[in-house]
MMTF fields as JSON, N, C-alpha, C and O atoms, coordinates in Angstrom:
{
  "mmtfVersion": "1.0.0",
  "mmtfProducer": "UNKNOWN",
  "numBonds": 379,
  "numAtoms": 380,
  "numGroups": 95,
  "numChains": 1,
  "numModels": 1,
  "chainsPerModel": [1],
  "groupsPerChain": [95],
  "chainIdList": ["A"],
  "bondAtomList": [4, 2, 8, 6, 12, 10, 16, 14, 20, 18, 24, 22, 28, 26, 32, 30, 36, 34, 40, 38, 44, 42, 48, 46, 52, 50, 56, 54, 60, 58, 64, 62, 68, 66, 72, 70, 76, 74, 80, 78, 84, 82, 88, 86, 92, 90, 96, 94, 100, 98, 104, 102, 108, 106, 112, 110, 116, 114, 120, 118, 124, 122, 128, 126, 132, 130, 136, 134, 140, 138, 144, 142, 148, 146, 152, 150, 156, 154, 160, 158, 164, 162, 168, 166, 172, 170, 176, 174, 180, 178, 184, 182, 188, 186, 192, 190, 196, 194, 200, 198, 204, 202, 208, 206, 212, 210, 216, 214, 220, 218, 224, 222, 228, 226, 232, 230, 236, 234, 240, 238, 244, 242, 248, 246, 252, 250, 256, 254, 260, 258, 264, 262, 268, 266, 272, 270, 276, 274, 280, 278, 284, 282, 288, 286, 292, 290, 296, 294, 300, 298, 304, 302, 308, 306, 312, 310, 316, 314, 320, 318, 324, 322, 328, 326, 332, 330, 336, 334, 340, 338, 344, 342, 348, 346, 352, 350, 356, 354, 360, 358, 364, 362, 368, 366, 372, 370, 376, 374],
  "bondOrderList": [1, 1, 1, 1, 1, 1, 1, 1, 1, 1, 1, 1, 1, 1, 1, 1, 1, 1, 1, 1, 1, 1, 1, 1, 1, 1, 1, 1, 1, 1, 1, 1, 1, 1, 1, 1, 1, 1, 1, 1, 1, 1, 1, 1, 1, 1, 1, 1, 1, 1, 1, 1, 1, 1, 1, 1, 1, 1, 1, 1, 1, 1, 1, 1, 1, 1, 1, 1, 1, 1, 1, 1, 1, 1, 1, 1, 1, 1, 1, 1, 1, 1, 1, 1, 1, 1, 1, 1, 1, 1, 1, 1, 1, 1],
  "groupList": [{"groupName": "UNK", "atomNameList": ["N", "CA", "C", "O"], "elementList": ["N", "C", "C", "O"], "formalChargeList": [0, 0, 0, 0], "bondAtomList": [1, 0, 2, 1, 3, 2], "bondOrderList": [1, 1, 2], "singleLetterCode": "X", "chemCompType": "L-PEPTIDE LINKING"}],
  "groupTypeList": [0, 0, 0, 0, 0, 0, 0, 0, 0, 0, 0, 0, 0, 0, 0, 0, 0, 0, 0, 0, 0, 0, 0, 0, 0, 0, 0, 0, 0, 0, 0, 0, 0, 0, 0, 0, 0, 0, 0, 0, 0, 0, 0, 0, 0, 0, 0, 0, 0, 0, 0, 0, 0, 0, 0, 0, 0, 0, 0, 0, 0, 0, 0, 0, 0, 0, 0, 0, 0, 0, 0, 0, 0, 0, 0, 0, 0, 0, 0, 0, 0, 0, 0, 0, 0, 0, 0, 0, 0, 0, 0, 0, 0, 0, 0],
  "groupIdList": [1, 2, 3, 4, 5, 6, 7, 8, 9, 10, 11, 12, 13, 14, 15, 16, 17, 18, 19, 20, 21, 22, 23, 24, 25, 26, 27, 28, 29, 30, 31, 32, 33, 34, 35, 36, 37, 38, 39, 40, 41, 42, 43, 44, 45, 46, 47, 48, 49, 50, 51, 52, 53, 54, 55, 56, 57, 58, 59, 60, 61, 62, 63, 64, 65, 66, 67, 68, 69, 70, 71, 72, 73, 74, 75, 76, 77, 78, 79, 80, 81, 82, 83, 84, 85, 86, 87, 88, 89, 90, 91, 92, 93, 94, 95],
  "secStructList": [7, 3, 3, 3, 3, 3, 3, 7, 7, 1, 7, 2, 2, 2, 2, 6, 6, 6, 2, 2, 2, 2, 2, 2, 2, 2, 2, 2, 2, 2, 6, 6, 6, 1, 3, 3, 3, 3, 3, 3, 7, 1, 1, 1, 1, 3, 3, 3, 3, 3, 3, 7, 7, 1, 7, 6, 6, 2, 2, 2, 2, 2, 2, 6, 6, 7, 2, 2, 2, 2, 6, 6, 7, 7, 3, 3, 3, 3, 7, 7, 7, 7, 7, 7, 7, 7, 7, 1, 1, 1, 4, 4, 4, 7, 7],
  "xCoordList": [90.379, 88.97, 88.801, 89.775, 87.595, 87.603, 85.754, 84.85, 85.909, 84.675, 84.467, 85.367, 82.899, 82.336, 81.497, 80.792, 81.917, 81.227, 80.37, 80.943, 78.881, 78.492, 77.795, 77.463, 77.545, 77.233, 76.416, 76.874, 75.061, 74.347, 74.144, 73.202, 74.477, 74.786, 74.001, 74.28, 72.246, 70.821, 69.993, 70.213, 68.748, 68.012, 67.592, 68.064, 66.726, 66.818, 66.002, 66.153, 64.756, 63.167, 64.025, 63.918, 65.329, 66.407, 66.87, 66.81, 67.302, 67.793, 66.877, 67.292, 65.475, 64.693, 64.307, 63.773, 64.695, 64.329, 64.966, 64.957, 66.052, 67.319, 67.508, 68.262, 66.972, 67.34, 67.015, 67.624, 65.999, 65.483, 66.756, 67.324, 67.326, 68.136, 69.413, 70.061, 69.937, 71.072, 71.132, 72.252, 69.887, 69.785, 70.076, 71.024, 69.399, 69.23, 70.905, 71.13, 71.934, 73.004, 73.572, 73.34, 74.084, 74.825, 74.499, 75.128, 73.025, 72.41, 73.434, 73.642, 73.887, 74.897, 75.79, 75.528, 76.933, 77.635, 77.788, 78.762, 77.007, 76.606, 76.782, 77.264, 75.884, 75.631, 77.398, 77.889, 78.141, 79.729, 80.524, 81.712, 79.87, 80.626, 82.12, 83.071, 81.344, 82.759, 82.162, 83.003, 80.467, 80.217, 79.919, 79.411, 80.329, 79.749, 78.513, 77.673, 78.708, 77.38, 77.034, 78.104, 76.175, 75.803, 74.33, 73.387, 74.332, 73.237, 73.047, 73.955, 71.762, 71.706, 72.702, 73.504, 72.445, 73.329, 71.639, 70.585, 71.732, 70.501, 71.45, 72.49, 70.673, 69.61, 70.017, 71.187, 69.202, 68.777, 69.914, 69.371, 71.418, 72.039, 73.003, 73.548, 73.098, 73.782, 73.693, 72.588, 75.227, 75.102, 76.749, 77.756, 76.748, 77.953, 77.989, 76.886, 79.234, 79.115, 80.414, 81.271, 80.653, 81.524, 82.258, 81.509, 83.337, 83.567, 84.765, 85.592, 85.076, 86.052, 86.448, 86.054, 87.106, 87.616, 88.802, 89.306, 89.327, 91.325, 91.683, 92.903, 91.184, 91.993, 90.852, 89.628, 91.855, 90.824, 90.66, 89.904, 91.163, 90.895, 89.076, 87.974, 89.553, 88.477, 87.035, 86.008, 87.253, 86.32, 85.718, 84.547, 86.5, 86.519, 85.572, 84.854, 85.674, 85.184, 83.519, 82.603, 83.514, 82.435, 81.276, 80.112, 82.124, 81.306, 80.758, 79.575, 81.66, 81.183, 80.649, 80.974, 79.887, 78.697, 77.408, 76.262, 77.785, 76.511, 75.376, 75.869, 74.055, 73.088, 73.312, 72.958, 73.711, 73.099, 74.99, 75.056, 75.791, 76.934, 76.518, 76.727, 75.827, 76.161, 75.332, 75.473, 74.061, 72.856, 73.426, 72.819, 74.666, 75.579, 74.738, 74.511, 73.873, 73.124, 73.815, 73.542, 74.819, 76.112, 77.403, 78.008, 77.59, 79.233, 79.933, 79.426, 81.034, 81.429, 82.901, 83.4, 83.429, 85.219, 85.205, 84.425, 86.432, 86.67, 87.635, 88.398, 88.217, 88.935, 89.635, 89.102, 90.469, 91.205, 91.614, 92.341, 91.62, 92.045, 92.075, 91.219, 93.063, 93.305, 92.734, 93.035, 91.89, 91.256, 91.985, 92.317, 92.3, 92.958, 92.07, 92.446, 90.988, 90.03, 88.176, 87.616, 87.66, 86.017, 85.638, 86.354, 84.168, 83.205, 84.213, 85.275, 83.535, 84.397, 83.46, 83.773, 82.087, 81.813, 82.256, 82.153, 82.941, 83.763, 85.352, 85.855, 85.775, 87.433, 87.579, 88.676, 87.154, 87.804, 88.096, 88.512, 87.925, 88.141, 89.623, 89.998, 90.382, 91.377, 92.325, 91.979, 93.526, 94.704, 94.563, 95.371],
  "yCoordList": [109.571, 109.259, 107.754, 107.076, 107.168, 105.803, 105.565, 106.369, 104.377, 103.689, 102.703, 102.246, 102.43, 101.331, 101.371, 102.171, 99.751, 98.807, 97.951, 96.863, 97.757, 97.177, 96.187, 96.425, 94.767, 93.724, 93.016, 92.692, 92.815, 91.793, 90.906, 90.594, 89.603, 88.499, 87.95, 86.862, 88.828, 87.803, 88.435, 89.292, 87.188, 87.892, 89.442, 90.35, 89.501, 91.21, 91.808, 92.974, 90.724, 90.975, 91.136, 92.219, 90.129, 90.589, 91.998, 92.803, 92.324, 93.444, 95.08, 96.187, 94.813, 95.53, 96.13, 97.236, 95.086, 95.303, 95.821, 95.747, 96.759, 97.569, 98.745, 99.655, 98.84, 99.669, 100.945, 101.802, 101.249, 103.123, 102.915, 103.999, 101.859, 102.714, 102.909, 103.562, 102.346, 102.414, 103.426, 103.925, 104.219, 105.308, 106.528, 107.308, 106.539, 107.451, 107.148, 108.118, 106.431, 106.161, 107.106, 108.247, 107.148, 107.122, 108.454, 109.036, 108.855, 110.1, 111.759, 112.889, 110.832, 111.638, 111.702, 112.536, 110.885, 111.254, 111.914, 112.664, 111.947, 113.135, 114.711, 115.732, 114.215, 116.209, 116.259, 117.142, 115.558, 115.808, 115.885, 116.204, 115.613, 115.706, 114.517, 114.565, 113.313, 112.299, 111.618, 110.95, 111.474, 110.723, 111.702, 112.778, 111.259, 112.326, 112.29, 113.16, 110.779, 110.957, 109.092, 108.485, 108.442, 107.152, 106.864, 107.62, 105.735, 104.337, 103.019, 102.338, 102.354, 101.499, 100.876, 101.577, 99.903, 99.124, 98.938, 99.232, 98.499, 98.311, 97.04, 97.198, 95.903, 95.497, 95.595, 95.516, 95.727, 96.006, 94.686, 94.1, 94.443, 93.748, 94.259, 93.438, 95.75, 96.433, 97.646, 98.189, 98.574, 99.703, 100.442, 99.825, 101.787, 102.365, 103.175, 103.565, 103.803, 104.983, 105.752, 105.007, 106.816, 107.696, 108.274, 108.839, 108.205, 108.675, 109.662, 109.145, 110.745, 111.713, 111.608, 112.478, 110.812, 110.188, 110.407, 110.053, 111.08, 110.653, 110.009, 110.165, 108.533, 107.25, 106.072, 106.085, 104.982, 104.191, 103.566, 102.612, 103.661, 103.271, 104.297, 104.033, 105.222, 106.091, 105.267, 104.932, 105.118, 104.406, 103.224, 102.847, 102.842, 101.095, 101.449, 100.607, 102.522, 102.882, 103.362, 103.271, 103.91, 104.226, 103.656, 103.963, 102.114, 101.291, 100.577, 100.584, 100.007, 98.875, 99.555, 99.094, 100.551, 101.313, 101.135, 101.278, 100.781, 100.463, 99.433, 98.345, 99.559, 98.931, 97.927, 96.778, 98.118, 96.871, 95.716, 94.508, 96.27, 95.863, 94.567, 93.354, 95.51, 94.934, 93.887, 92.97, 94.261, 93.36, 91.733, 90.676, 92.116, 91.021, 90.724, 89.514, 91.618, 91.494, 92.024, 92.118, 92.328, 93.584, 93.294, 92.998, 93.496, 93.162, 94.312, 94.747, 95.047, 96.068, 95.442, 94.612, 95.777, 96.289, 97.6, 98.059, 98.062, 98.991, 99.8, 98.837, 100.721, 100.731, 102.398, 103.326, 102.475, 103.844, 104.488, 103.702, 105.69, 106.059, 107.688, 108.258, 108.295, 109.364, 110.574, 110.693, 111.101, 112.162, 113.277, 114.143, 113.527, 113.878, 114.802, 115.886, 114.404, 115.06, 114.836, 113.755, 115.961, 116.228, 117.087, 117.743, 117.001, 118.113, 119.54, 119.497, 120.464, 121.543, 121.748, 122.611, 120.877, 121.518, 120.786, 121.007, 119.555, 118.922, 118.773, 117.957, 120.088, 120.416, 120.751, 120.257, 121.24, 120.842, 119.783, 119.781, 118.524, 117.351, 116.585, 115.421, 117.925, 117.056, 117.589, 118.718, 117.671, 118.767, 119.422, 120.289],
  "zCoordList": [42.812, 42.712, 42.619, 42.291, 42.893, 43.122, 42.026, 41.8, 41.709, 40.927, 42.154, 42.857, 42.293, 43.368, 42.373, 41.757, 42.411, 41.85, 42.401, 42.351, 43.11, 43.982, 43.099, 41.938, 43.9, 42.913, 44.043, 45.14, 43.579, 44.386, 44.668, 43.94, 45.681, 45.751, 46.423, 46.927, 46.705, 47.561, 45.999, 45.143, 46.373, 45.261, 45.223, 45.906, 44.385, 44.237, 45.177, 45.54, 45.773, 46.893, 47.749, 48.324, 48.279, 49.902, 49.677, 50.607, 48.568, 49.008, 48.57, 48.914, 47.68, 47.928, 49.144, 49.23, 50.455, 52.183, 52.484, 53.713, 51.988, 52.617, 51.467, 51.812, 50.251, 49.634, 49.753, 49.112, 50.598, 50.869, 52.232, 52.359, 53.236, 53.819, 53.681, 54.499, 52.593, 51.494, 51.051, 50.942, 50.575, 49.669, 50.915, 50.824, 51.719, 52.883, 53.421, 54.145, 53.408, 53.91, 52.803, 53.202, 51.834, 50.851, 50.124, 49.24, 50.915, 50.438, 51.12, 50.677, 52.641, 53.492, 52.389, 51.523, 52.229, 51.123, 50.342, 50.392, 49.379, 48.391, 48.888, 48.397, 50.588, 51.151, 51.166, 50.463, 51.759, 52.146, 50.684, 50.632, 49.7, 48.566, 47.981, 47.201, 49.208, 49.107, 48.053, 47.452, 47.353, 46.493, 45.546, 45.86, 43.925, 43.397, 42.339, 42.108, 41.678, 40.8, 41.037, 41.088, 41.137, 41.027, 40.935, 41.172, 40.58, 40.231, 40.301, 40.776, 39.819, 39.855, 38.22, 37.603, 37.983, 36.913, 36.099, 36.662, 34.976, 34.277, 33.272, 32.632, 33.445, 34.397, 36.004, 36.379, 36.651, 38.201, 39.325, 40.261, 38.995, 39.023, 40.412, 41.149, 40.61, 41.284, 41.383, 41.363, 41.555, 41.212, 41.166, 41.512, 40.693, 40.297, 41.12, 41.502, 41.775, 42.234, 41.744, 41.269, 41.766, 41.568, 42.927, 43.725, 43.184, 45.089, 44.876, 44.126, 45.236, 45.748, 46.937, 47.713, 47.325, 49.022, 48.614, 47.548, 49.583, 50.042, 50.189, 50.238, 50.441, 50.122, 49.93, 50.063, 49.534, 49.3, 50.555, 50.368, 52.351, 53.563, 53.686, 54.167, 53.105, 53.609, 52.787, 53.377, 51.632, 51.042, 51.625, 51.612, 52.01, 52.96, 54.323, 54.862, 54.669, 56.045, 55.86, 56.677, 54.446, 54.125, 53.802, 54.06, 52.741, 52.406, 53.584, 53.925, 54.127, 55.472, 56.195, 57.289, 56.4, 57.157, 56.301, 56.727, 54.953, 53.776, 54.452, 54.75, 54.728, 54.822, 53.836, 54.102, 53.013, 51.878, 52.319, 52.091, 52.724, 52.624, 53.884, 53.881, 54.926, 56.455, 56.754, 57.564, 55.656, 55.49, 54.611, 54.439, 54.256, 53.219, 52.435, 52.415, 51.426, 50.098, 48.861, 47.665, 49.65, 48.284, 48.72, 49.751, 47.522, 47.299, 46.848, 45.814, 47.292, 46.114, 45.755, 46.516, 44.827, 44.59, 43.779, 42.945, 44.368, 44.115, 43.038, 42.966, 42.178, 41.292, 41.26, 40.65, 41.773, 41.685, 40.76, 40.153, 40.106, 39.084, 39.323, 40.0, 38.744, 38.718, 36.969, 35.782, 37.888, 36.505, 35.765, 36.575, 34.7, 33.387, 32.726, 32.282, 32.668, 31.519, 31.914, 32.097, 31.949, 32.191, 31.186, 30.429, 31.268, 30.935, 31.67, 32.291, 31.36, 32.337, 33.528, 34.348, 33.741, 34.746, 36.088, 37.294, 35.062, 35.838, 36.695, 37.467, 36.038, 35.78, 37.327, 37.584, 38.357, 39.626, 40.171, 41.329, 39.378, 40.496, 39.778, 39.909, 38.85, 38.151, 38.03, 38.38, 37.738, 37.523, 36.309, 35.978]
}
């Protein structure tokens, strides 16, 4: 599983101009089940996502299709980690 960390690097009005098609991008995701829970950051700085991808190439392929990525108003890095322990309604995504 992977953490995206997206970080905004135009003011917040530049990338207000891309954010419904960010949402509508990333909204696919979700239907495929490669993203699983995310947001904005508070304060309104970025955002988090949660991703179930098979690799982190796949992630890479995903992001750089990001409106907000391509628009170069966002920044992400990324952070891999392997899951151990959930809620239980979470217990399929872990050994």
């Amino acid at each position: 599983m992977f953490i995206i960390n997206f970080n905004f690097v135009k003011p917040i009005e530049e990338v207000n101009r891309f954010t419904e098609d960010h949402r509508n991008y990333i909204s696919e995701q979700y239907n495929t089940g490669k993203f699983i829970i995310g947001g904005p950051k508070s304060p309104r700085t970025g955002g988090i996502v949660i991703a179930n991808c098979d690799s982190k190439e796949e992630v890479y392929e995903i992001l750089d299709k990001d409106p907000l990525i391509q628009k170069e108003v966002a920044e992400y890095s990324i952070i891999e980690f392997t899951p151990v322990m959930s809620t239980t309604d979470l217990n399929h995504y872990h050994q």
